[in-house]
ROFI-555746 format. One line per 5 residues: number of its first residue (from 0); their letters; for each residue x negated, z negated, y of C-alpha. Coordinates in steps of 0.02 Angstrom, whole numbers, plus 50000, padded with zeros to 5 digits. Last residue first. Example, Ala and Ser with C-alpha at 12.3 -4.5 7.8 and 13.67 -1.06 7.14 Angstrom:
<tortors>
1) sa) 49316 49643 49947  49385 49610 49775
</tortors>
This chain:
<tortors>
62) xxxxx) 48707 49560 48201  48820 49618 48353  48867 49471 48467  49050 49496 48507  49080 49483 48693
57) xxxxx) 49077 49665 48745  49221 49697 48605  49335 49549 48685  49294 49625 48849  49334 49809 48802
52) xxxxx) 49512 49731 48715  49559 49657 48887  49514 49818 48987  49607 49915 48859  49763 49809 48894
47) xxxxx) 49732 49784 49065  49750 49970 49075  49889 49995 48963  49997 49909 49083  49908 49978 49240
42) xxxxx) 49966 50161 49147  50149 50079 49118  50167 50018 49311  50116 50187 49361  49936 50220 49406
37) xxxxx) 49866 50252 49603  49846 50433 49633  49656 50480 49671  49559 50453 49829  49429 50316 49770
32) xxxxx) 49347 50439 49653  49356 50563 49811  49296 50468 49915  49157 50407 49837  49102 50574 49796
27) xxxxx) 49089 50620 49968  49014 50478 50033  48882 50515 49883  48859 50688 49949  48827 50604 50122
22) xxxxx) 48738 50465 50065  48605 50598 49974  48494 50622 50132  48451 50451 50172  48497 50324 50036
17) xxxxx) 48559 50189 50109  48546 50028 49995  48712 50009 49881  48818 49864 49971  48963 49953 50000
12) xxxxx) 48964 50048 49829  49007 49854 49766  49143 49841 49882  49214 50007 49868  49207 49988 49660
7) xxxxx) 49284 49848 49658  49429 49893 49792  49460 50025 49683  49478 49909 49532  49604 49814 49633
2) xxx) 49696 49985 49655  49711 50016 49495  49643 50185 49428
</tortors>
């Protein structure tokens, strides 16, 4: 995962309410989706590229 996505993700997980008992297993989780390897210039490549082609697919109005 890119690391600007990452920093997505921490930001919005950020400002989740607190959730008593369950923040710890979801601190957990966090960190560990947040944890992994960072991608090689050819998997960001292909990244944006699928990101791009999601966003021209989520803007088509379906009939």
């Amino acid at each position: 995962m890119p690391s600007e996505q990452k920093l997505l993700i921490r930001k919005e997980l950020d400002g989740l309410p607190d959730r008593g008992i369950s923040k710890n297993i979801d601190n957990g989780l966090t960190e560990l989706l947040l944890s992994d390897p960072v991608m090689t210039e050819e998997e960001n490549e292909n990244f944006k590229i699928m990101k791009k082609d999601f966003e021209r697919i989520d803007g088509l109005e379906f009939v």
